[in-house]
N, C-alpha and C positions, 0 to 999 in steps of 0.2 A: 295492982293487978298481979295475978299468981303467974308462976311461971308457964302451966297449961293454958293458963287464956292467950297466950304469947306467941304463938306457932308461926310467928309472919318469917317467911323469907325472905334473908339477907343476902344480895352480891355483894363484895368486898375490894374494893379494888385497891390495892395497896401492893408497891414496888419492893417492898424492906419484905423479905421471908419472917423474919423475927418479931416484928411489929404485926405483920398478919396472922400469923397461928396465936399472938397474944390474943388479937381481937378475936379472932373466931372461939379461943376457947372462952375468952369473957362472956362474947356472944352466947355460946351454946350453954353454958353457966347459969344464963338468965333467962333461959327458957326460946331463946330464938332459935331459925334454923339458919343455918348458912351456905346458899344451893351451892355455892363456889368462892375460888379466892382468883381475882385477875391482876396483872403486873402492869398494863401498857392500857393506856389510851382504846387502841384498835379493841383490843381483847376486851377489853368493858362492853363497847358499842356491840360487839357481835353480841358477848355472853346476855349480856341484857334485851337484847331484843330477841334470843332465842329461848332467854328461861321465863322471862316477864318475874322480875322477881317485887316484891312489895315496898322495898325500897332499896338504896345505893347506898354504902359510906365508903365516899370517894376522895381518895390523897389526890391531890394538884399536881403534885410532882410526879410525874410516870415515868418510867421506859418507854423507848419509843417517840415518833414524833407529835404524837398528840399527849397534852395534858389531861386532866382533869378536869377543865371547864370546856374546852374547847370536845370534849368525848359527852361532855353533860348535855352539851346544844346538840349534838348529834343526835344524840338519843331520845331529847326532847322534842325533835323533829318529827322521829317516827314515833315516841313511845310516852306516853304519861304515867313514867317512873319517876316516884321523887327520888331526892337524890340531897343526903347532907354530908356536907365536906365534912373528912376529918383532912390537918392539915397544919404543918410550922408554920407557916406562911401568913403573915398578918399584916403585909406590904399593901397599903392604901389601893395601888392600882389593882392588885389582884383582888383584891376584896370588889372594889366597882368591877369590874370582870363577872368576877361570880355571882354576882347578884342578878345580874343580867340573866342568869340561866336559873332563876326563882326557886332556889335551893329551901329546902323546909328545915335547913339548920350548919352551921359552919362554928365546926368544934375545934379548938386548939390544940394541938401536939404540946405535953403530953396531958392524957384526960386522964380521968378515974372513969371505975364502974358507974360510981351515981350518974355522974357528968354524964357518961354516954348513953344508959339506960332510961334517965329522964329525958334526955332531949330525942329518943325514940318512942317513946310513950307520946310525947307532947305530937310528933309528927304523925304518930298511926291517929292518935286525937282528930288532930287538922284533917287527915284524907278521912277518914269514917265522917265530917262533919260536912266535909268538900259533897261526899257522896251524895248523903243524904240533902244535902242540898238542892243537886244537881236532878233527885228523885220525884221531890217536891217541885222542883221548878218545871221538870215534865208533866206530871202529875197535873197543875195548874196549865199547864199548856192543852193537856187533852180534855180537859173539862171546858175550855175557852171554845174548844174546837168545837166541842158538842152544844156549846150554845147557840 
């Protein structure tokens, strides 16, 4: 995929300044957009329900009293944002944690470029395949209707 086919916006929620403008400028490198960068739990949940952005990559460890998983169920309550962790964090409990909130991808601290831009290709893959699924399965539902 060229870099203009790539135009998906990214929120970013990562607490480290220096780890964040890394990402965002890898991001913006490889043709993404990055509507914003958040530090805390809260600030995720809002920014994301106010920008609707096309996916998340979300640190665990936040500012503030909400984490990372715990801001991912928030949001998946109200919002069908995917959402893949980036993240040190590779402690058995937090991993079962996180899967509970059906993350489209959990990447290890520290990634490369490929690392991060294949397993965002792979996740725009899954939702454009979710979509179309979800079209056809209307699709067949109004045709049922009409019989």
């Amino acid at each position: 995929m060229t870099k203009k086919e790539r135009s998906h916006n990214i929120l970013i929620v990562e607490d480290d300044q220096s780890s964040s403008a890394m990402l965002k400028g890898l991001l913006e490198n490889s043709g993404y957009s990055v509507v914003d960068i958040v530090s805390s739990g809260e600030e995720a949940v809002r920014k994301a329900l106010s920008s609707r952005p096309d996916i998340i990559l979300m640190d665990i460890s936040l500012r503030g009293a909400v984490d990372g998983i715990d801001a991912c169920g928030k949001i998946k309550e109200r919002a069908d944002i995917p959402v893949i962790y980036l993240t040190i964090n590779a402690d058995d409990a937090i991993i079962q944690r996180a899967k509970k909130t059906m993350p489209y991808g959990y990447i290890l601290k520290p990634y490369n470029k490929n690392m991060l831009t294949s397993t965002l290709e792979m996740a725009f893959y899954k939702i454009e395949s979710e979509k179309k699924l979800k079209e056809s399965e209307q699709r067949n539902q109004e045709i049922l209707k009409a019989i």
